[in-house]
C-alpha positions as CSV (number, residue, x, y, z in Angstrom):
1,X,16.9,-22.2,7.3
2,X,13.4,-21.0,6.4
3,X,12.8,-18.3,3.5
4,X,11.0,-15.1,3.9
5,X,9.8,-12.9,1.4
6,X,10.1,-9.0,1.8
7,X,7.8,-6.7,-0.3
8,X,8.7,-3.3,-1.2
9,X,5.3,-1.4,-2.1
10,X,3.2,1.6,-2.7
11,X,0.6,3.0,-1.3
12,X,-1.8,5.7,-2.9
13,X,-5.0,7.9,-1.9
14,X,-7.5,8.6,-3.8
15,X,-5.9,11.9,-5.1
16,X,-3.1,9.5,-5.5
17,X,-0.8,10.5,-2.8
18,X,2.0,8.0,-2.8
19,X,3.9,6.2,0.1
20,X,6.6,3.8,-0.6
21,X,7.0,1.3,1.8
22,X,8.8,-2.0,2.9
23,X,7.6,-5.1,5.0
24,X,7.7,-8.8,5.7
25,X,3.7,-9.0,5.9
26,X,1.9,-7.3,3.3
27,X,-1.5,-8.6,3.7
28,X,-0.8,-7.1,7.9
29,X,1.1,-3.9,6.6
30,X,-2.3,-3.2,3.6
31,X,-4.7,-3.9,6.1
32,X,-2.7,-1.4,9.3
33,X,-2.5,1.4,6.3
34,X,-6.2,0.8,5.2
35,X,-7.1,1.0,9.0
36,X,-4.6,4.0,9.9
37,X,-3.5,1.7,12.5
38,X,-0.6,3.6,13.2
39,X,-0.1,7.6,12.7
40,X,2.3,8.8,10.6
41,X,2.2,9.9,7.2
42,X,-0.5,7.0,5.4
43,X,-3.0,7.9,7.8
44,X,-2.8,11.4,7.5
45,X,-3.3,11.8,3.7
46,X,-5.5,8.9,3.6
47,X,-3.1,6.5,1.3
48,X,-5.3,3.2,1.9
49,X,-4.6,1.4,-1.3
50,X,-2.2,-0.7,-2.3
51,X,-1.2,-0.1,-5.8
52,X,2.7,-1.8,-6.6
53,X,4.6,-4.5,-5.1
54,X,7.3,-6.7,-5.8
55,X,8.5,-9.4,-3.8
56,X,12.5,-10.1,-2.8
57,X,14.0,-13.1,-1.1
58,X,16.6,-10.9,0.7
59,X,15.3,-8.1,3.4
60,X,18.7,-6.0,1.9
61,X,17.1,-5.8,-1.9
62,X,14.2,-4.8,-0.4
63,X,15.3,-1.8,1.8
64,X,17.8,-0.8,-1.4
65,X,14.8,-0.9,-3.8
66,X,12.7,1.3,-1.3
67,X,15.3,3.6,-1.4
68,X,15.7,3.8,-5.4
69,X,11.8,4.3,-5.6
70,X,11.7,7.3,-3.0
71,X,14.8,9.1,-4.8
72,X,12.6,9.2,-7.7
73,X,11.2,11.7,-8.6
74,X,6.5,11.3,-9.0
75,X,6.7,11.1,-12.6
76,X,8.8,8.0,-12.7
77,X,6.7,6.5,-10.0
78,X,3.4,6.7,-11.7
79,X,5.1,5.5,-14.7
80,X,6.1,2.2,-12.5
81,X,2.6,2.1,-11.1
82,X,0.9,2.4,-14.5
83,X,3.1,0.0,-16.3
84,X,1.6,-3.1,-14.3
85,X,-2.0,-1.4,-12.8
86,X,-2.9,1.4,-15.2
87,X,-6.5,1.8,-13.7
88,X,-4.9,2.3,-10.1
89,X,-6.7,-0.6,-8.6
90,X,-6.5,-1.5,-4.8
91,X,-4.2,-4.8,-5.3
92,X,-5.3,-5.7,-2.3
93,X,-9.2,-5.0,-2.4
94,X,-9.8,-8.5,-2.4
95,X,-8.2,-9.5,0.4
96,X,-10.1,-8.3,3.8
97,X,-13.7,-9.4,4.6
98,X,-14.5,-5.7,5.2
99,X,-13.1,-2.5,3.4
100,X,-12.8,0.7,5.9
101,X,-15.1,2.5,3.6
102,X,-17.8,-0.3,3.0
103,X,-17.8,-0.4,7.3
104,X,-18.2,3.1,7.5
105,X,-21.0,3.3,5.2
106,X,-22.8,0.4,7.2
107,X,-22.1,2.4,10.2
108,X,-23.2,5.7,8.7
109,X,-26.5,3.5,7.4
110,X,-27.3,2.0,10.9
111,X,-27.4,5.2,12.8
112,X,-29.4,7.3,10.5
């Protein structure tokens, strides 16, 4: 039987909007949100960054802890975020050749 690892996570925007989310493929789900691969509620308010994780062996603790983190209330959110990434950094900045802002500046600079 193989293992699998499902990540329960949070996205912010820059005026730290938060999402909390659940997947099998976080470097794929990071890079669709960053992207605004899909409508919905990340691509409207612009919640690209990847700011909390944690990792569960079983797809069941992951679902049960995304639903414990969206019954809290903001407060006890940032509090989680800020007790592991107090700066708000993009955990997953380092990840992507390209960031959706760096490729829209390029853009921005090759038709001016």
């Amino acid at each position: 039987m193989q293992e699998h690892s499902y990540f329960t996570y949070i996205m912010a925007s820059r005026s730290r909007t938060l999402y909390v989310g659940v997947t099998s493929d976080l470097h794929k789900r990071a890079f669709q949100h960053k992207w605004k691969e899909h409508a919905g509620f990340t691509a409207r308010y612009n919640c690209d960054r990847l700011v909390w994780f944690e990792c569960h062996q079983l797809v069941q603790n992951a679902i049960a802890r995304e639903k414990e983190l969206k019954g809290w209330k903001r407060s006890r959110k940032i509090a989680l975020i800020e007790s592991t990434n107090p700066a708000w950094i993009d955990l997953s900045r380092e990840w992507y050749d390209c960031e959706p802002a760096d490729y829209l500046r390029a853009q921005d600079r090759m038709n001016s």
